[in-house]
C-alpha positions in Angstrom: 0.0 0.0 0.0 1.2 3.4 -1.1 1.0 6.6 1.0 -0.2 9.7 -0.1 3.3 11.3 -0.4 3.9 8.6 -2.9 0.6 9.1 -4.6 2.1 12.5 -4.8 5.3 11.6 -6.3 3.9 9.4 -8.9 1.8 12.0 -10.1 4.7 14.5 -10.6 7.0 11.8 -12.4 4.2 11.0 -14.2 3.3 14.5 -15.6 7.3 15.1 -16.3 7.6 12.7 -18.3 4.6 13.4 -20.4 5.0 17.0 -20.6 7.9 19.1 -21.4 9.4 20.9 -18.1 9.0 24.3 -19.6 5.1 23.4 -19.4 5.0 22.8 -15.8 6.4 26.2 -14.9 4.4 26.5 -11.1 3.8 23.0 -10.8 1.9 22.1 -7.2 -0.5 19.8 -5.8 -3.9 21.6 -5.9 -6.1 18.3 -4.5 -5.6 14.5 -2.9 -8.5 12.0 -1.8 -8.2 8.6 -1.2 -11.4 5.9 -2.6 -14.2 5.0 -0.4 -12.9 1.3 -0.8 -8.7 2.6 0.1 -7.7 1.4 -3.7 -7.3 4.8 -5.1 -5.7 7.6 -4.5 -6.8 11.1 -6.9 -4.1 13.6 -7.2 -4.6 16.9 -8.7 -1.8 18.7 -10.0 -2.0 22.0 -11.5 0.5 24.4 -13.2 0.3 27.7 -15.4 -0.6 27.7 -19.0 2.6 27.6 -21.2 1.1 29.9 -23.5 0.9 33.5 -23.0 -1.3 36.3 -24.7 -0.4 39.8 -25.4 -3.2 42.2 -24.3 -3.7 45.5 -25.9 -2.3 48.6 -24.4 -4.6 50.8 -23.2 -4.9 55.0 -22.4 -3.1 54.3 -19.2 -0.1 52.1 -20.7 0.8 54.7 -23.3 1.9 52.2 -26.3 2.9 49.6 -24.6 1.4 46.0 -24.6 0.8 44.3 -21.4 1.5 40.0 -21.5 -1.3 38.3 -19.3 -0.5 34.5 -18.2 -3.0 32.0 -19.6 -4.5 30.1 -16.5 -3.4 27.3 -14.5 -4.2 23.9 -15.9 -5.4 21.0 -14.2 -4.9 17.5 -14.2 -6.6 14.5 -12.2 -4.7 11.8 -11.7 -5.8 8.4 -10.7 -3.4 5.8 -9.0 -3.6 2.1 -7.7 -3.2 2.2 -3.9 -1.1 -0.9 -4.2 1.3 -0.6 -7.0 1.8 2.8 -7.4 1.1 2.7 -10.9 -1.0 5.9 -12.8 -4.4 4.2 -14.2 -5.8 7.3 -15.5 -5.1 11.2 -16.2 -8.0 13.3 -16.6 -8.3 17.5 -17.5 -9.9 19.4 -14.5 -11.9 22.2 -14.5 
């Protein structure tokens, strides 16, 4: 049986080896449950947007644009309680 700092750290791996480091810029852990029955354990990572949009200026900013983050992303992850292992990877809203 895992604990929930493992559940934790399989998530991360898990999303860094999927996804390019430059896209987890902010990367923390936004959520954890466990299943009613112990088996699972839900992690929700989150981490900002890698894209960014450029925002017209406006009276106040002279000419100048301002750049605005995209949100944060989420992701649920689902993992076995007894191996460890990521079963599923879901978006989060």
């Amino acid at each position: 049986m895992i604990t929930y700092k493992d559940a934790i750290e399989a998530a991360r791996s898990y999303a860094a080896e999927i996804f390019q480091k430059e896209e987890l810029r902010g990367l923390r852990v936004e959520e954890i449950t466990s299943s009613d029955d112990k088996k699972r354990w839900f992690v929700t990572l989150g981490w900002v947007a890698p894209e960014t949009r450029t925002v017209p200026a406006t009276s106040y900013a002279n000419s100048m644009s301002t750049v605005v983050e995209a949100p944060r992303v989420y992701k649920k992850f689902t993992i076995d309680a007894e191996s460890g292992t990521i079963t599923a990877m879901e978006m989060r809203y």
